[in-house]
N, C-alpha and C positions, 0 to 999 in steps of 0.2 A: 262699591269698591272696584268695581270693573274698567274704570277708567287712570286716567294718570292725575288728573286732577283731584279724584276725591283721594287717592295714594299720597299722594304729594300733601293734601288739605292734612288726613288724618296724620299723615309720617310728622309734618311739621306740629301739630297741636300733643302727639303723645310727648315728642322730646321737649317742647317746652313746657309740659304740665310736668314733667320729669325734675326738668330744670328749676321750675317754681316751686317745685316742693323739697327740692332737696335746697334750695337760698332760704326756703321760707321755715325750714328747720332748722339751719342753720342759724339765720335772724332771730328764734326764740328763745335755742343755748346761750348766745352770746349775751341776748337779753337778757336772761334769766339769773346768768352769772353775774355779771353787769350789778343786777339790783341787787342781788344777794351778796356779793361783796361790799356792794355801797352801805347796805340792812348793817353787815357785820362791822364797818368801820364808824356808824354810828353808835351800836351799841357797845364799842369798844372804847368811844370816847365818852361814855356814859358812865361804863363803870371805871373806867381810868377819873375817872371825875370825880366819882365817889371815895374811889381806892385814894387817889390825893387825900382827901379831907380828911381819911379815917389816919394816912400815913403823918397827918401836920397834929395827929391830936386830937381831931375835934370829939365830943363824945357822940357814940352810938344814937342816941335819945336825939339828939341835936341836929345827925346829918341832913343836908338839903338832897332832898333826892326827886327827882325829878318826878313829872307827871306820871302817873302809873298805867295810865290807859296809852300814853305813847312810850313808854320806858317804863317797863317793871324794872323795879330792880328787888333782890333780895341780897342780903350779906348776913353771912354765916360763918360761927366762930371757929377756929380749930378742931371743936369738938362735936360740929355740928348743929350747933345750934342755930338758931335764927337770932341775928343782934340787930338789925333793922330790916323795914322789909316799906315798899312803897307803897302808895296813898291807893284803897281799891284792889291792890293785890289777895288777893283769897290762896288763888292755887297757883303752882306749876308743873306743867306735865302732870295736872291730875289729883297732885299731891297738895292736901292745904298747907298752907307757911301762915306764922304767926311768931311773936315774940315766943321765944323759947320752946320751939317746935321744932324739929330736928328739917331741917332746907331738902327739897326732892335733888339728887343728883348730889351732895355731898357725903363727906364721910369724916371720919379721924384726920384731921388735921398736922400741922408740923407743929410743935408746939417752941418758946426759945430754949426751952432746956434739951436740947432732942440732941443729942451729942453720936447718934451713930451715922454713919457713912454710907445710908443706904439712900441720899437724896438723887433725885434721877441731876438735880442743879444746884447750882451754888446757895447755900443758905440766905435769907435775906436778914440783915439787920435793922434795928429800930428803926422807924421812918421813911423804910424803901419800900417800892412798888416791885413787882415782879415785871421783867420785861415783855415774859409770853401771855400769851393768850391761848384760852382755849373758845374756839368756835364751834355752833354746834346750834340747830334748829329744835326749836322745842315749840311747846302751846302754853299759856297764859291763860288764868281766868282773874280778870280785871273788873272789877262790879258787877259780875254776874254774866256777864260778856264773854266766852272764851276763843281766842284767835291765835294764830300762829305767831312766833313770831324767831328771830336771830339769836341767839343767845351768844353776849362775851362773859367767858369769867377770869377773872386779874384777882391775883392774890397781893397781900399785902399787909403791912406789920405795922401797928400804933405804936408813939413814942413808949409804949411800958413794955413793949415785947411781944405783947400778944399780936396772932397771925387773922387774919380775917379773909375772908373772898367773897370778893363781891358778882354777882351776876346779876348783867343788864339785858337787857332785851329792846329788841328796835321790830315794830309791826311789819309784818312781811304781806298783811292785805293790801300798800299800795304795788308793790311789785305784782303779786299774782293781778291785780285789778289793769296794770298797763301790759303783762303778756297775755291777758284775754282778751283786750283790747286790740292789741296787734293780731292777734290770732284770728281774732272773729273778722278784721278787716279783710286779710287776708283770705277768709273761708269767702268773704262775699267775693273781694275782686279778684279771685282767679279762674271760677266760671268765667266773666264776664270775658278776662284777657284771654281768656280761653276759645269765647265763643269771637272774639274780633281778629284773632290768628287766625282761627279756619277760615273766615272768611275773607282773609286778607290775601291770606296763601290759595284760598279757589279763583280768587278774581285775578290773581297777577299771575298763575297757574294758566287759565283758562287765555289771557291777553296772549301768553306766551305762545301754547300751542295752538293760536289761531293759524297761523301763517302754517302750520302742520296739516291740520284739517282740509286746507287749501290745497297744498302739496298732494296728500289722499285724495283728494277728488278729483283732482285733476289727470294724476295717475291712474284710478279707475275709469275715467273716459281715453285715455289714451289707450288702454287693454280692452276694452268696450269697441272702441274705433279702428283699434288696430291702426291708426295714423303717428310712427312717429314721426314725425316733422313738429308735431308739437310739442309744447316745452313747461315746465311747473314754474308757477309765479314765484319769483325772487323776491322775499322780503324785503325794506331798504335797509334794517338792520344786520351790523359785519356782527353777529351772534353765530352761535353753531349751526340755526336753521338758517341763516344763511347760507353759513356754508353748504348745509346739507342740500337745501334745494341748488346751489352751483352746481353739486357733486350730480347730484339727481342729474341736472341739465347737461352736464356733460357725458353719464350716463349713456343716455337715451339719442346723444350727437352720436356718443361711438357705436351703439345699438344699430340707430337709422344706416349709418356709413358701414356696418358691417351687413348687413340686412342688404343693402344695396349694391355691397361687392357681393353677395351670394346668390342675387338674381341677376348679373353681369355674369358672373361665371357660370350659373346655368345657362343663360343664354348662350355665350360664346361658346359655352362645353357642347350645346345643341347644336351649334353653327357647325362646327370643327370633328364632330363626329358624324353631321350628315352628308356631307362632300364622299369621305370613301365608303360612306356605307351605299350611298347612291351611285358612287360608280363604279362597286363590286356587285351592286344586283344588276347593272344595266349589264353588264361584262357576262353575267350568271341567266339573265335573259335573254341577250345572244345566242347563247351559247347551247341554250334548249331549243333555240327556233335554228339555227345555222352550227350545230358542233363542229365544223372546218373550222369556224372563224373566233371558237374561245381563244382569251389573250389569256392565256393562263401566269405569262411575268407580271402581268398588270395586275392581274386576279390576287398577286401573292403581294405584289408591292402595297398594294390596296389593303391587304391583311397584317401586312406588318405596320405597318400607319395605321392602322385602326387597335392593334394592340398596344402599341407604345400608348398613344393616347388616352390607353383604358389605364395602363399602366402609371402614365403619370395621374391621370385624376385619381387614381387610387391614394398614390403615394400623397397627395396634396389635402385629399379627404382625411388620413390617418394625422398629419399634422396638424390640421384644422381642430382634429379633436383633442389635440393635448400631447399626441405621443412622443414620450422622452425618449432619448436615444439610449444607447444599450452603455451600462460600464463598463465598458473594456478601454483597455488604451491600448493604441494604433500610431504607429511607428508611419511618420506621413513621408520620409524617405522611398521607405520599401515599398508603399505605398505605390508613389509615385512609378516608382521600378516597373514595377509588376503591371500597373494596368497598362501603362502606355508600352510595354512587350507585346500586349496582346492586342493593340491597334496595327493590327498588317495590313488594311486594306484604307488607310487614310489615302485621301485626295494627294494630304502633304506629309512628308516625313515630322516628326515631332521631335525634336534636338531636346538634349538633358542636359539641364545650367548646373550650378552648385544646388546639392544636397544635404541640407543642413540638418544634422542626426536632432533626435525631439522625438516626444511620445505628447500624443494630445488624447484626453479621455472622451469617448462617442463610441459612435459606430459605424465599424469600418464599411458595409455595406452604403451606409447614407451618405460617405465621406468618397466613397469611391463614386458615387452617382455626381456626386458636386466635379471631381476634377474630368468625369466624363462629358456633363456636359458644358463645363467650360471649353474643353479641347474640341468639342462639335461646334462649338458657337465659332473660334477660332479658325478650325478646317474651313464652315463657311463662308468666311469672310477674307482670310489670307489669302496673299499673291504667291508668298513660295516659300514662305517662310514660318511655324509653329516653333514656338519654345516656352518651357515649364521649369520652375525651379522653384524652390524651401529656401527660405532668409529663414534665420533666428536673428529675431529684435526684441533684447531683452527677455521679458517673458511669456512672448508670443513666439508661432511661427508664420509666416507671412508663405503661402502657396502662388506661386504670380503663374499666371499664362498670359503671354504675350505672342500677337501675332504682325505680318509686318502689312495689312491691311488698312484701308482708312481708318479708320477707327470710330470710335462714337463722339457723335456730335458733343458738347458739352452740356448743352439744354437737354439733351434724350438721356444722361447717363445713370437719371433714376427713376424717369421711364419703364426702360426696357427691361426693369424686374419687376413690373407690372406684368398681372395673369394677359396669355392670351395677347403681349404688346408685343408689333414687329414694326420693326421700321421700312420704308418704301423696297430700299436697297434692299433690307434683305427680303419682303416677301417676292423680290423677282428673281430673286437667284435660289429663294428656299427652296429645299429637297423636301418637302413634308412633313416639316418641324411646326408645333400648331402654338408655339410665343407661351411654353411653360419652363422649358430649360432651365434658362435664369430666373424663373420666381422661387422656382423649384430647389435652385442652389441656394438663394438667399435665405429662405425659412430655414435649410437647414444647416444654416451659417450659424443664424440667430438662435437655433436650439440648442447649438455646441458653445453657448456661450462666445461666439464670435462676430463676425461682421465679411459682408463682400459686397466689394465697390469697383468701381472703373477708377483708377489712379493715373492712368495718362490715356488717351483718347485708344489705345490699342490694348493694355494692361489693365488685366483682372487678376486684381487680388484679392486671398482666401484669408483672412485672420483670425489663428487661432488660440487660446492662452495652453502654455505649456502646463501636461500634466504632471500634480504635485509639486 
């Protein structure tokens, strides 16, 4: 039971042995009723048969009464008596019957002179049959033979008044003989149906999850290998394991490509931190052999570029692993106000466009890092001109920096929020920006539920959904 095929083999063979027993119990009531209603309408026309003759007249001694060993019949007088009884009949239920033997199952009868009102029915007069019947299984002994059988009894009045009832009987061994019939078929063919479901449901089970086992193995070699570039066979079947092994495959595409941006960005992170750390120790090795000649502004320029850089791989590490931004909501106005107040040492002055009041739900620190280094990206590349402004569109707000410099090519404008991307232009005019600014701003565009794009070859825009 360890696997999914024998789960699957036994799940399907309980509910269908379930199901066959409950149709195949079903099928014996119906049967059973079936025959025993049919028992009772034969012996119903048995004793209506007799009750006729006795209702036309005929005398007692004289009636034709049917075969006894297939139709008992007995008929008894008002007072209990027995006034005819059938060919072979000895006993019922037990009880012998004979001419003037008091009938098993009878009692005091209605007699014509019975004048009180204690009848459950309409009295019958001369000649009639009672319309009801009473039904009701009993046993017969017929030549010595005793067997079950249906019992009707029909009352009914002789041309001179007197009341008589008749009970027939219809043999019930062939009914028991076809629900034992049915039954015992049933006992054999349902092992059998039994034993060709399980095996029907392991082999088309077992067909199914082949292309599974595939997928597993193939997978174990790829963790084995540690190579993803390789891929798990795709069934030709549009089934679920289809789809699953696509899902796999595409999987293990965004595994390989993230795996491959993480050894790119170690590498470039090794590139981009050994420049100032090589030429703060050559500055720091000077400086032991010749202290005249320490460059100590270098010394420091050299350390604030190797801190931001530690700074942003930090910040980039922290998103890499999930980190949500803080619930507060931040007024990207005031925002606005306040950081670029405290830009007094820009290359360019920063002009303030409209400021469209809005609260976006983040964090104001992460949000403050995005409009910082847009305006850095900006300074580096303007001629004389920086400017910042808040659109409300709808139910965003839109943050633009626009500067009045060339701008970005068209083909580079999804580039350059690429780790580590700088374009020619600017690594010849870069101050020691190591090309994270803008990837830096985009992720955390994308964690506030936003987006940040180049909109015209000079304009960066921040899109944010307005909070509540």
């Amino acid at each position: 039971m360890g696997s999914v095929r024998a789960r699957a083999a036994a799940g399907a063979t309980v509910v269908v042995a379930l199901a066959l027993v409950a149709a195949g119990t079903a099928v014996l009531l119906v049967l059973r009723g079936h025959l025993q209603n049919q028992a009772g309408l034969q012996a119903e026309v048995a004793a209506r048969d007799v009750a006729g003759q006795i209702a036309t007249g005929t005398p007692y001694g004289k009636l034709d009464l049917p075969d006894g060993e297939d139709r008992p019949v007995v008929v008894t007088g008002d007072d209990g008596r027995v006034l005819a009884v059938g060919e072979d009949v000895r006993a019922v239920d037990g009880k012998p019957v004979g001419a003037g033997q008091g009938a098993p199952g009878s009692g005091p009868g209605r007699s014509a002179d019975d004048e009180d009102g204690d009848d459950d029915g309409p009295r019958l007069r001369p000649g009639e049959i009672d319309d009801d019947v009473d039904l009701r299984d009993g046993s017969a002994d017929v030549g010595g033979k005793v067997a079950g059988y249906r019992f009707a009894a029909v009352e009914a009045k002789d041309s001179r008044g007197a009341q008589a009832t008749v009970r027939a009987g219809s043999a019930l061994a062939p009914e028991e003989d076809a629900v034992a019939s049915v039954r015992d078929a049933m006992l054999i063919g349902l092992p059998l149906l039994l034993v060709v479901v399980a095996g029907v449901t392991w082999l088309v089970t077992r067909r199914a999850l082949r292309p599974v086992e595939g997928i597993r193995g193939e997978m174990a070699a790829i963790t084995a290998s540690a190579d993803l570039s390789r891929r798990v066979p795709v069934p030709s079947s549009r089934d679920e394991i289809g789809r699953l092994a696509r899902t796999t495959n595409e999987t293990l595409a965004a595994l390989e490509l993230s795996v491959e941006r993480q050894r790119r960005f170690v590498a470039d992170a090794s590139h981009e931190l050994r420049s100032p750390i090589a030429s703060l120790r050559t500055q720091l090795e000077v400086a032991v052999a010749h202290p005249e000649l320490l460059d100590v502004p270098g010394a420091v320029v050299d350390t604030v570029r190797l801190q931001r850089l530690a700074a942003d791989l930090l910040l980039l590490a922290r998103l890499d692993a999930g980190e949500r931004p803080a619930d507060t909501r931040v007024e990207l106005a005031a925002m606005v106000r306040e950081e670029t107040s405290q830009r007094v040492a820009d290359r360019v002055p920063v002009r303030i466009g409209e400021l469209a009041s809005g609260e976006v739900a983040g964090s104001r620190g992460q949000l403050a890092r995005v409009l910082g280094n847009l305006l850095d990206n900006a300074q580096r590349h303007a001629d004389g001109s920086v400017r910042v402004a808040v659109v409300r569109e709808g139910e965003e707000l839109a943050l633009r920096v626009e500067d009045d410099g060339p701008g970005v090519p068209e083909s580079e404008r999804e580039r350059i929020f690429e780790r580590f991307v700088r374009l020619d232009d600017a690594r010849a005019r870069d101050d020691g920006g190591a090309g994270l600014g803008l990837a830096i701003a985009r992720d955390v565009a994308v964690r506030h539920g936003g987006s940040l794009a180049v909109r015209t070859g000079s304009v960066f825009e921040l899109r944010l959904p307005v909070a509540g």
